[in-house]
VMD Tcl script that draws the C-alpha trace (Angstrom):
set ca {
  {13.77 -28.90 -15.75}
  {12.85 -26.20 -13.55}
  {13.17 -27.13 -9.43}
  {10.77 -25.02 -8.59}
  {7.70 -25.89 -7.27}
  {4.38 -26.53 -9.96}
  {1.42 -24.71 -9.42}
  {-1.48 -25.32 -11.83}
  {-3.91 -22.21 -10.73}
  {-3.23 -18.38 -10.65}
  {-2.83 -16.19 -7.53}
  {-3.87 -13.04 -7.43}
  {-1.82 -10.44 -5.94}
  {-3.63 -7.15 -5.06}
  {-0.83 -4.30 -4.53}
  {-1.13 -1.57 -1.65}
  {0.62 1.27 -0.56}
  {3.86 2.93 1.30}
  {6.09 1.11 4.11}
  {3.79 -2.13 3.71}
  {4.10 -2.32 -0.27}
  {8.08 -2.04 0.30}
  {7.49 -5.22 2.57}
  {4.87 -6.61 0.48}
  {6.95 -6.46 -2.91}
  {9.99 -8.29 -1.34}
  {7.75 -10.89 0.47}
  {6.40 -11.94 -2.95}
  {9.75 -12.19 -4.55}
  {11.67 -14.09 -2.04}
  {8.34 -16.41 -0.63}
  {6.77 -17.00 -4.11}
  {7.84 -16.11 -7.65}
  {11.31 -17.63 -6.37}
  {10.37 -20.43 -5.12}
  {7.23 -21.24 -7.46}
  {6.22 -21.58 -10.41}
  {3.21 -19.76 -10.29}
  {0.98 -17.16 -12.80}
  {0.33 -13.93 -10.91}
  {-2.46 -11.87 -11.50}
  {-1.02 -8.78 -10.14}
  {-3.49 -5.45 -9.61}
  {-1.89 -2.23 -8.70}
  {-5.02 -0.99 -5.93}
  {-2.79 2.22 -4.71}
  {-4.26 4.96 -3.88}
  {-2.92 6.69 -6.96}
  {-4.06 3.93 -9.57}
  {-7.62 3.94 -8.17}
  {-7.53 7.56 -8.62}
  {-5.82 7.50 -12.43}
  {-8.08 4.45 -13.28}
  {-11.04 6.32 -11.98}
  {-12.04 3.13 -10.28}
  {-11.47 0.83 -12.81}
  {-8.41 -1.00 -10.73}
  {-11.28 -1.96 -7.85}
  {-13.03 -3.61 -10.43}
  {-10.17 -4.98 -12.26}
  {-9.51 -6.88 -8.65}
  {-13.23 -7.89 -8.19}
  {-13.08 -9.62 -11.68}
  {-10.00 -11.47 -11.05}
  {-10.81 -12.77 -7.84}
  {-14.01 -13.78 -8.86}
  {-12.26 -15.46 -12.02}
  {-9.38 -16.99 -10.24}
  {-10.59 -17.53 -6.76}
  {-7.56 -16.83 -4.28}
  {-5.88 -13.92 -3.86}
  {-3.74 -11.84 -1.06}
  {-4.40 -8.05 -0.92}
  {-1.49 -5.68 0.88}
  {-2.39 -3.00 2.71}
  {-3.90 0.37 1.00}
  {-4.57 4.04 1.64}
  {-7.97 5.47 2.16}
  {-7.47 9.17 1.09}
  {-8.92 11.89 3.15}
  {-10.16 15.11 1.09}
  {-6.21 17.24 1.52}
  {-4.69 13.75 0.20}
  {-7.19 13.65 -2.66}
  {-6.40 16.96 -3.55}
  {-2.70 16.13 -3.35}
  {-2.98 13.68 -5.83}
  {-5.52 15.79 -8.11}
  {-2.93 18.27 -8.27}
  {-0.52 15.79 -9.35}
  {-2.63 14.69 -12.38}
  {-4.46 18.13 -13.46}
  {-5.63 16.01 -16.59}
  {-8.17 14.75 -14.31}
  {-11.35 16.50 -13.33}
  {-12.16 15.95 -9.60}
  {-16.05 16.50 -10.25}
  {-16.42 13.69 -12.69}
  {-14.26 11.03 -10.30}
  {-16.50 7.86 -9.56}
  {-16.61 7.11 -5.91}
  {-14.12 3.97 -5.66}
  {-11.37 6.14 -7.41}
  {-11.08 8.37 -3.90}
  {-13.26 5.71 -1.47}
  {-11.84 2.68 0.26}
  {-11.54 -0.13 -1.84}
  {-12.34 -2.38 0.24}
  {-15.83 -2.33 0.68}
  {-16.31 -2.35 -2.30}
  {-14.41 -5.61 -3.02}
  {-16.11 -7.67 -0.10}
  {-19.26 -6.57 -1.55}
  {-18.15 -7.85 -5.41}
  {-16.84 -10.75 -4.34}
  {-19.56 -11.35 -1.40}
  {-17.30 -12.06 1.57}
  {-17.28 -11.76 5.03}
  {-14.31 -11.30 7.40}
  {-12.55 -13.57 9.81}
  {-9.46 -12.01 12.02}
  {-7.57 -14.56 14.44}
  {-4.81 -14.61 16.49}
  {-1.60 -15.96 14.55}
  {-0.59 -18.84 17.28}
  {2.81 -17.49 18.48}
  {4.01 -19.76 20.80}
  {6.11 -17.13 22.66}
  {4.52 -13.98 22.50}
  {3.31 -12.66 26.30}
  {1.83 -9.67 25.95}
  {2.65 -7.19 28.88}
  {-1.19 -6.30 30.22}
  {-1.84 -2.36 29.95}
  {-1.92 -0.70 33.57}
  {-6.07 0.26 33.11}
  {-7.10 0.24 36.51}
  {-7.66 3.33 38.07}
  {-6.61 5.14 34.69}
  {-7.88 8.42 34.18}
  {-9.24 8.48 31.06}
  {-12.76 9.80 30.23}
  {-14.91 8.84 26.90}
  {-17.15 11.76 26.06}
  {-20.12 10.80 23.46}
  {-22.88 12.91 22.30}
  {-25.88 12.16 23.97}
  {-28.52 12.67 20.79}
  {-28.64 12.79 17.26}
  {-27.23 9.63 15.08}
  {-27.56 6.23 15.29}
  {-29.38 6.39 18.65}
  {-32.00 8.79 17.58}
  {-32.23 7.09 13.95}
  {-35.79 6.11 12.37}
  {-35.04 2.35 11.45}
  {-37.09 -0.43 10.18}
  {-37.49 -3.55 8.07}
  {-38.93 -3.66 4.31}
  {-42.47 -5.48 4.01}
  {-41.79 -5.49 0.05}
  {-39.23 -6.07 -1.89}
  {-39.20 -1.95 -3.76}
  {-37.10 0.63 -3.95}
  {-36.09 3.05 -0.92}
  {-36.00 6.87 -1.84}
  {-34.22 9.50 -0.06}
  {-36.24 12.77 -1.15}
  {-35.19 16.48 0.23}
  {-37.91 19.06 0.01}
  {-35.77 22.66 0.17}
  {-37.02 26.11 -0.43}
  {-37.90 25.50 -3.66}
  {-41.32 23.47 -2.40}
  {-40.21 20.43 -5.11}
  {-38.92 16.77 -3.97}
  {-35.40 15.99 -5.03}
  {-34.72 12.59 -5.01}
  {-30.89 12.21 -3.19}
  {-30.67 8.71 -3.58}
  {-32.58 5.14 -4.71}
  {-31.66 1.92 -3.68}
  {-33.58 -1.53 -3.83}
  {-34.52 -3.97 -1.01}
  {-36.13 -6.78 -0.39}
  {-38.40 -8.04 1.80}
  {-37.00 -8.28 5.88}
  {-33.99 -6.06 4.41}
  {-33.39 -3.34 7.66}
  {-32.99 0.04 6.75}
  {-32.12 3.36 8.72}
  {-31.89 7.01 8.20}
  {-29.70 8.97 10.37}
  {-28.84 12.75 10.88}
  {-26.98 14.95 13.10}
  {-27.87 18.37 13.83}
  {-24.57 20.17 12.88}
  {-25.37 22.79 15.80}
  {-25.49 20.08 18.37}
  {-21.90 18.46 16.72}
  {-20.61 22.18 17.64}
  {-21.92 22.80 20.69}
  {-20.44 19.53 21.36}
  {-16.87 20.47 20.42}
  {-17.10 23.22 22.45}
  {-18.13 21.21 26.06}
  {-15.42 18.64 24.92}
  {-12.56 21.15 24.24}
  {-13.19 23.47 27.62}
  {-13.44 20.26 29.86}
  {-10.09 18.79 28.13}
  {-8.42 21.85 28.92}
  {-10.48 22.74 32.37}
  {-9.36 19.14 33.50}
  {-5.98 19.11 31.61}
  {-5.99 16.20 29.61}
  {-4.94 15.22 26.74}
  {-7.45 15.04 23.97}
  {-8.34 12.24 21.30}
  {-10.70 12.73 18.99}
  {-11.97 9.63 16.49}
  {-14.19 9.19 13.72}
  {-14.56 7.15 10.54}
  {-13.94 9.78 8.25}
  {-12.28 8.10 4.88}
  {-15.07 5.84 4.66}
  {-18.12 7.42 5.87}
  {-16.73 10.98 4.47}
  {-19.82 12.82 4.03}
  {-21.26 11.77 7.74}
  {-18.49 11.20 10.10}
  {-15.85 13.65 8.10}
  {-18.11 16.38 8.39}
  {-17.91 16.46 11.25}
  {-14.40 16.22 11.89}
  {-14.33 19.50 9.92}
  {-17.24 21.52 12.01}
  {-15.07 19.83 15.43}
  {-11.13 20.33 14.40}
  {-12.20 23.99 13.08}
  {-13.48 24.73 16.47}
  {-10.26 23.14 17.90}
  {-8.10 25.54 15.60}
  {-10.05 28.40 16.04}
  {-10.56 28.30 19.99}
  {-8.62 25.75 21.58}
  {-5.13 25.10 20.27}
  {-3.35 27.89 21.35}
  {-4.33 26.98 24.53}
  {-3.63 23.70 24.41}
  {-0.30 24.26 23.62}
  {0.60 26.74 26.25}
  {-0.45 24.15 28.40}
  {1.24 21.43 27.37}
  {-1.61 19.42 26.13}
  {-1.72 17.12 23.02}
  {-4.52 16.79 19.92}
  {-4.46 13.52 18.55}
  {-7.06 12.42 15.20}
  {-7.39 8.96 14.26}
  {-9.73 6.72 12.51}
  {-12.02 5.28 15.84}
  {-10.35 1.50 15.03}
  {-7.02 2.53 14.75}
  {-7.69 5.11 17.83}
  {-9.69 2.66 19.81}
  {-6.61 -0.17 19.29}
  {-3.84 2.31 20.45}
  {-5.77 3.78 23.35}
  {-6.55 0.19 24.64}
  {-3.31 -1.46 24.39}
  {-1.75 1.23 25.30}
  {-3.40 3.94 27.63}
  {-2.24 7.66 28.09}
  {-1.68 8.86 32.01}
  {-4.80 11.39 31.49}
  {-6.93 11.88 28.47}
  {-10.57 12.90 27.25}
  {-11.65 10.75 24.37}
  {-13.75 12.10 22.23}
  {-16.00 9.81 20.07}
  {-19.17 12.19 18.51}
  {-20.81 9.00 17.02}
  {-23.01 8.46 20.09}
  {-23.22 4.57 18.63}
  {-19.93 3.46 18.85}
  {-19.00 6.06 21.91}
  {-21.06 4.15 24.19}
  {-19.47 1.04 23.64}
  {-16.55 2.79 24.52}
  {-17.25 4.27 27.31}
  {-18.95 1.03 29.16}
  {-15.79 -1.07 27.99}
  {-13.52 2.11 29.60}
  {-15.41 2.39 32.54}
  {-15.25 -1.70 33.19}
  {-11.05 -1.29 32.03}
  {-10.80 1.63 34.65}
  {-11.92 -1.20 37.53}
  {-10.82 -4.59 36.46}
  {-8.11 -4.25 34.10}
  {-7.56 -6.41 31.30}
  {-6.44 -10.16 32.36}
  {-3.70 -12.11 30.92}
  {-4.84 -13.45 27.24}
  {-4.73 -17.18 27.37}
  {-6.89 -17.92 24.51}
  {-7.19 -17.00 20.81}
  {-9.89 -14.48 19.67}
  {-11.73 -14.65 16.36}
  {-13.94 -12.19 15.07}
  {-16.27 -12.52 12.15}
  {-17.74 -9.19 10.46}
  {-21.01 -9.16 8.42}
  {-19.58 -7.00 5.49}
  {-20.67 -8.98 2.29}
  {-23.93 -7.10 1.71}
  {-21.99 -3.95 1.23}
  {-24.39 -2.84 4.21}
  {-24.78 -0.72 7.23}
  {-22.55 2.14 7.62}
  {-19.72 1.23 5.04}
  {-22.23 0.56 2.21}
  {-24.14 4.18 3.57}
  {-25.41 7.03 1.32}
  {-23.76 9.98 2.98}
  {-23.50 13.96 2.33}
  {-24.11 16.82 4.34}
  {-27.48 19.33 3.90}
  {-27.48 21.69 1.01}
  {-29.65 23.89 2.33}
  {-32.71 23.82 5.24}
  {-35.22 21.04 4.53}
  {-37.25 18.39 5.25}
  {-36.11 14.78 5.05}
  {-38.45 11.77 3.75}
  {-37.94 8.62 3.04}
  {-40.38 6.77 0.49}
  {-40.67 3.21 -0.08}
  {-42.98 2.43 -3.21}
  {-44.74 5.72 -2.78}
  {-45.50 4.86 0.58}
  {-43.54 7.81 2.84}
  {-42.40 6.25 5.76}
  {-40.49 8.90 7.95}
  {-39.70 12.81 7.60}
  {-37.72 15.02 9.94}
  {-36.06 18.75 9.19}
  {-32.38 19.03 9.07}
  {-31.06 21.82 8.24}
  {-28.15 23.41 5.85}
  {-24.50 21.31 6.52}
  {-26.20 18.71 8.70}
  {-24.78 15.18 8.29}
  {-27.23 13.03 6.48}
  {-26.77 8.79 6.55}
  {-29.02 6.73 4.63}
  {-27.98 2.96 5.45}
  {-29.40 -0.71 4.58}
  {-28.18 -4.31 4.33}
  {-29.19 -7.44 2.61}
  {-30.94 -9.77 4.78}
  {-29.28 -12.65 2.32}
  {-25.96 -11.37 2.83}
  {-26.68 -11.30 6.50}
  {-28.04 -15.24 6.33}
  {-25.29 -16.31 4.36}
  {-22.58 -15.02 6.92}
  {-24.59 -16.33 10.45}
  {-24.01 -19.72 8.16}
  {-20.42 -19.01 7.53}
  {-20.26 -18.02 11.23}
  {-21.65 -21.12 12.48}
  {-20.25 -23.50 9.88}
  {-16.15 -21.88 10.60}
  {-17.54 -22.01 14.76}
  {-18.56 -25.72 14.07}
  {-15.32 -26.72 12.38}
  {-12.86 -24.94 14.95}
  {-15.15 -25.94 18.22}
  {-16.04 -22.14 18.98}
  {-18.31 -20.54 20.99}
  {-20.52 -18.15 19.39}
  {-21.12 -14.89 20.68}
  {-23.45 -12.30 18.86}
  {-24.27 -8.57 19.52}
  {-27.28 -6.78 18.65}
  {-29.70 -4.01 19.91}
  {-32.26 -5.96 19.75}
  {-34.06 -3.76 22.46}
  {-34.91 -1.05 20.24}
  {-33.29 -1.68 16.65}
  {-35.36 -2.99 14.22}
  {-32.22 -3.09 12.34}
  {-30.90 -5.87 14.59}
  {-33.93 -7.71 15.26}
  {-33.47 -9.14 11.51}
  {-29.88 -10.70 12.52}
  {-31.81 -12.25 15.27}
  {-34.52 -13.76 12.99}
  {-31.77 -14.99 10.92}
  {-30.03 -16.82 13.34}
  {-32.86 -18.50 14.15}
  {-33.73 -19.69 10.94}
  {-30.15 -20.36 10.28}
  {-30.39 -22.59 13.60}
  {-33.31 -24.38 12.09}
  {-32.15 -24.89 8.64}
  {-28.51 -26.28 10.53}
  {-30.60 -28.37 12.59}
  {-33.15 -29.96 9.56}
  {-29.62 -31.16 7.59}
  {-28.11 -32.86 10.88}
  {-25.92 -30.25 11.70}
  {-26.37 -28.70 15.07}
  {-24.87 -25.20 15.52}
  {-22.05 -24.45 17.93}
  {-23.42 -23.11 21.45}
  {-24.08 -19.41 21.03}
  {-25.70 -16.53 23.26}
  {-27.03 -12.95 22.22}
  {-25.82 -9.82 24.07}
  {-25.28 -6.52 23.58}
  {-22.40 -4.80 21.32}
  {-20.59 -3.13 24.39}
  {-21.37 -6.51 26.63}
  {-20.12 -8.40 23.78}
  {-16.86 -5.80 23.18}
  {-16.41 -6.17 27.52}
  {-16.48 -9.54 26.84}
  {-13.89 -9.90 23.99}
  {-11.65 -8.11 26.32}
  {-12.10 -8.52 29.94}
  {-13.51 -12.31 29.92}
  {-12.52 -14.43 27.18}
  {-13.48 -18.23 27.18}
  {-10.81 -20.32 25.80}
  {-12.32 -20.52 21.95}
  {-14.54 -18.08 20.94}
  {-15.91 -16.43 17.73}
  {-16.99 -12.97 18.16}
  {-19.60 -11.91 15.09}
  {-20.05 -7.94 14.64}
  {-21.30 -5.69 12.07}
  {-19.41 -3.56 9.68}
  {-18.35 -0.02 11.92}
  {-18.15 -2.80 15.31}
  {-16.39 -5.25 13.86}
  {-13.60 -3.07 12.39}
  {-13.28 -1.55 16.13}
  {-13.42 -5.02 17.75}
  {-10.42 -6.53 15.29}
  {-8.17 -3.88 16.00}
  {-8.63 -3.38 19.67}
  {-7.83 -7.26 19.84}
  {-5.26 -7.54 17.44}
  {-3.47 -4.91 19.11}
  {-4.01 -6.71 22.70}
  {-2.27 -10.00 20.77}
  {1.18 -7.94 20.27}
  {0.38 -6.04 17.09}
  {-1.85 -5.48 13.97}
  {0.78 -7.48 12.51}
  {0.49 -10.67 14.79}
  {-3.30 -11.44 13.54}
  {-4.22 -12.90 10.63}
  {-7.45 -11.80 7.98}
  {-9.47 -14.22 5.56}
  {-12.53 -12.79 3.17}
  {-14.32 -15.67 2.55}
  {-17.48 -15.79 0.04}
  {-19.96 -18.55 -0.01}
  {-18.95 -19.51 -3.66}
  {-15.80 -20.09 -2.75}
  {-13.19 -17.34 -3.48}
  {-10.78 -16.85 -0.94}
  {-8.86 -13.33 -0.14}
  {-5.95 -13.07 2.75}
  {-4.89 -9.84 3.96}
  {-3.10 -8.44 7.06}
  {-5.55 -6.45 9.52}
  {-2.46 -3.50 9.45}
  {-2.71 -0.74 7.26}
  {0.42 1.04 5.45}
  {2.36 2.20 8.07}
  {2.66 5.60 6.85}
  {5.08 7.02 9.86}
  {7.53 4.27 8.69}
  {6.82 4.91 5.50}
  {8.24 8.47 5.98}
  {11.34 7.41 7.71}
  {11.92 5.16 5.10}
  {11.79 7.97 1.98}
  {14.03 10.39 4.89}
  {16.85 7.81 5.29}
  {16.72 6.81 1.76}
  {15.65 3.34 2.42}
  {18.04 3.11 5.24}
  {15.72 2.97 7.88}
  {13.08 0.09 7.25}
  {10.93 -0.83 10.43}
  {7.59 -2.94 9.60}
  {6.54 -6.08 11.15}
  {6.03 -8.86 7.81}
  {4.32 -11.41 10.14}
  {1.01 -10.99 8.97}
  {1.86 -10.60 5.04}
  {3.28 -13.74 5.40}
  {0.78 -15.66 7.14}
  {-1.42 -14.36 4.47}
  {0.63 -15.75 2.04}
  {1.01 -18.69 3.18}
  {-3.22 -19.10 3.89}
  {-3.22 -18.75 -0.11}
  {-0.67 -21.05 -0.77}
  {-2.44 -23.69 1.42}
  {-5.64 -23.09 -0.11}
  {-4.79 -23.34 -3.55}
  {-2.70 -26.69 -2.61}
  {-5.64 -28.37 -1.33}
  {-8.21 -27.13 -4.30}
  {-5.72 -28.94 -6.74}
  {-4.03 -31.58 -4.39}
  {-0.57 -30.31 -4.96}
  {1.01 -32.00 -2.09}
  {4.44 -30.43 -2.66}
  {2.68 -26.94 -2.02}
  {1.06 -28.36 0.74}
  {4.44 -28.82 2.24}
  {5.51 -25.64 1.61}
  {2.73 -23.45 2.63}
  {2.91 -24.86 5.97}
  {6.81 -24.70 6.55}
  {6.51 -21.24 5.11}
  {3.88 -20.46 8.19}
  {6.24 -22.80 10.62}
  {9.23 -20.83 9.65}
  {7.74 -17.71 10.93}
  {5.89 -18.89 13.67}
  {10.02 -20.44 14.47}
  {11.71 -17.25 13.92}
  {9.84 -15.66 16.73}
  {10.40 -18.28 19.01}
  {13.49 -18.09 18.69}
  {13.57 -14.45 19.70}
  {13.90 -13.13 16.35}
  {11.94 -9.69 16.47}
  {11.05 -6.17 14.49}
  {11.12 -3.42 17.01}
  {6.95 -3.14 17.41}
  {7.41 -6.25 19.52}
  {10.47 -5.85 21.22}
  {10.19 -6.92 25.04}
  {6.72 -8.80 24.20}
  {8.32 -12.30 24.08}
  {8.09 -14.93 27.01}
  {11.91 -14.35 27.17}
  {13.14 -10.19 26.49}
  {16.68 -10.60 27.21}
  {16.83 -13.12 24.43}
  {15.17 -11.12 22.16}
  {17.06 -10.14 18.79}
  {15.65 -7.32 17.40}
  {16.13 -6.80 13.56}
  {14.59 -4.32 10.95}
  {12.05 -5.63 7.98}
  {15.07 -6.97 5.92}
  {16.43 -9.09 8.96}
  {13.47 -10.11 9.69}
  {12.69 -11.48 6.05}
  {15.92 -13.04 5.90}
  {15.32 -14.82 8.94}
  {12.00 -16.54 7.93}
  {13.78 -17.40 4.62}
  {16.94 -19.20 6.93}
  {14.44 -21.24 8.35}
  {12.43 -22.37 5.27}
  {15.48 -23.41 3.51}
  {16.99 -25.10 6.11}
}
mol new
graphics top color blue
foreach p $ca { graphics top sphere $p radius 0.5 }
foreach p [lrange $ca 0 end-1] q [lrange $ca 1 end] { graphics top cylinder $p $q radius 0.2 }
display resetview
């Protein structure tokens, strides 16, 4: 008889891509098929299979997990357009016109939205990680924002009937073109949202003369892979400019360019700020935010993290930004949104213009400010919410929600955790410069993939926080915040797998979240046991000093610190669970 451990339901296993698949594929053989006797239902999500599949892997994942119920998903690419094109070139059977959006988009989305989950990101409790603070006062780093156009000059509102929202484009032709349908229901928020690509321009140009004027160096973020035909056109109108009329000079004076997705960007700038640098963040939105929680960094610094932060995003609608219709103006035209034949708003735009057509489910939005107060009840968190409720229709609805949430909480016996409303940027200033002991930090989509990173990378590393997706019927997906490490990745293919740096902790954890959960949803006490002394053993082997380089000197005690690669490091959580 087999002495490996009995496990009555599947797991499904969601693959990624590069440096974290390398980790991902060994920390399922040595933490799982080994040790368990366990059916995987394994989905190969790479960036290559979604594009071969046309989509069809995305889906292939949604079914299973809402079949089996608990899965773990690894890390995956998001392609930008030159990476697409890579990979159409390495498959010239396929025709690039007739791809369905999820074979090129992220996948994720699209799977929160199938399996209707929302997103909670802790802390993983390391017992010995200190963090050293980032030097931010009296930093000289600038955030520079456009100051119209977007989400700030946006016509938004709330449905009175449940219908169907139109996007129509009258061009020189004189006839309506219907861009895009999509149905809401009553009290669903919608928004419509352009830039003029002039403006974006003229923009590039003040931000690239004062970098240079002022000599700093110069970051530039946007959402690009996910909000491609809004936020990555204008990356293209901006880093053409930079090519074009600013990089020689740049160079010759020493300066560097940096692009990066705004999370990623906004995480690495944070926890670790350059001497002198202009940040450049076009989406006037999410720039703002930045700027106020800059501006506050730049005279109080950011105090010693005593307490574990949890943030919940609202992504299981599929909604705001990441569930946008997005593409750039054909031609010159006029704009108009129609709900049952009613038109509601019009405005010009003009040929290239970004366009961003964006609405959410007030359901969805219902069922996670219950999820948020139900996981705040259980853990004994504070609640704190942030919305625009000033002059954003769009958030007023997560404010009426609340409050009926509040009263429907309240009518079964079960009073909600203390919470407060504030604004996104308070709420971000908050997260980071004032943190009560236990708090839950709820965001939308765009915010709350800013707000995870910028705090998971303030914990030690993307790889010291852990991720659950959890949908009101029950299914159950762990994933690490990090993405795929794609510099490692690269040293890894140049040294011939020689060289392989990546930080497991969070693949782990997220294993051993799935292992836990299945144990208690079949009362398998001997998983039980072994989920947790899987999470104990690496919780153990970094207190004991035990690190991969990312976190080297970030232990209560550096000069007992043993630094290992991503196969020491494995080997070490295994020591400890067998022991």
């Amino acid at each position: 008889m087999s002495d490996k451990i009995q496990v009555a339901a599947p797991l499904v296993i969601l693959h990624g891509d590069e440096m974290a698949q390398v980790a991902f594929e060994k920390i399922i053989d040595t933490f799982v098929t080994r040790p368990l006797d366990i059916e995987l239902v394994e989905i190969d999500l790479t960036a290559e299979n979604r594009l071969v599949t046309n989509g069809q892997a995305v889906l292939d994942a949604i079914d299973a997990l809402n079949r089996h119920q608990v899965g773990i998903k690894n890390a995956g690419m998001t392609v930008n357009r030159e990476q697409r094109d890579a990979l159409l070139a390495q498959h010239p059977e396929l025709d690039a016109a007739t791809l369905h959006p999820l074979a090129t988009k992220s996948p994720n989305g699209a799977i929160r939205k199938g399996i209707g989950g929302n997103i909670t990101r802790e802390d993983i409790e390391f017992r010995n990680l200190k963090v050293k603070r980032p030097a931010w006062v009296g930093r000289d780093i600038e955030v520079e924002t456009m100051e119209h156009g977007g989400i700030k000059d946006s016509y938004n509102a709330l449905s009175d009937a449940t219908g169907v929202v139109k996007l129509l484009f009258v061009g020189e032709s004189g006839d309506p073109v219907e861009l895009h349908r999509r149905e809401v229901h009553k009290g669903d928020p919608w928004l419509l949202a352009t830039n003029d690509l002039e403006d974006v321009k003229a923009w590039a140009h003040r931000f690239f003369r004062r970098a240079l004027d002022e000599k700093r160096d110069i970051y530039l973020g946007l959402k690009d892979t996910v909000i491609a035909g809004y936020d990555g056109v204008m990356r293209a109108a901006i880093e053409a400019i930079y090519r074009e009329h600013y990089q020689a000079e740049a160079e010759s004076l020493g300066l560097a360019y940096h692009y990066e997705l705004i999370d990623a960007q906004a995480a690495r700038l944070v926890a670790n700020p350059p001497e002198r640098a202009l940040w450049g963040v076009p989406d006037n939105n999410t720039g703002r935010k930045l700027y106020k929680l800059v501006e506050q960094l730049k005279r109080h610094g950011i105090p010693d993290r005593k307490a574990q932060v949890s943030i919940s995003r609202m992504s299981a609608g599929g909604g705001d930004q990441y569930g946008s219709f997005n593409l750039p103006a054909e031609e010159d035209g006029i704009l108009k949104v129609v709900v049952d034949g009613e038109e509601k708003h019009a405005r010009r735009v003009n040929k290239g213009d970004p366009i961003l057509l964006m609405s959410n489910d007030r359901e969805a939005i219902k069922d996670w400010v219950l999820q948020v107060f139900r996981d705040a009840s259980r853990k004994d968190k504070e609640v704190y919410f942030g919305l625009k409720r000033e002059y954003m229709d769009y958030d007023e609805v997560f404010s009426d929600v609340i409050t009926e949430a509040r009263r429907e909480l309240a009518h079964n016996d079960t009073p909600p955790p203390s919470f407060m409303i504030m604004r996104p940027s308070s709420q971000l200033i908050k997260m980071i410069t004032d943190p009560p002991r236990n708090a839950l930090y709820p965001a939308q989509n765009l915010d709350g993939d800013i707000f995870s990173d910028i705090s998971a990378a303030l914990g030690g590393s993307l790889a010291t926080a852990s991720s659950i997706i959890e949908s009101k019927n029950g299914t159950m997906l762990f994933e690490a915040p990090h993405g795929t490490a794609h510099d490692l990745y690269l040293k890894y293919l140049e040294s011939d797998g020689q060289e392989a740096h990546f930080n497991s902790s969070a693949l782990i954890y997220a294993v051993g979240n799935a292992l836990e959960t299945l144990a208690e949803r079949e009362g398998n006490a001997a998983l039980i046991d072994y989920a947790t002394r899987l999470k104990a053993a690496l919780i153990d082997t970094i207190g004991d000093g035990i690190v991969t380089g990312d976190l080297k000197g970030k232990t209560t005690d550096p000069a007992g610190e043993t630094v290992v690669d991503m196969h020491g490091f494995l080997d070490a959580v295994e020591a400890r669970l067998t022991a």
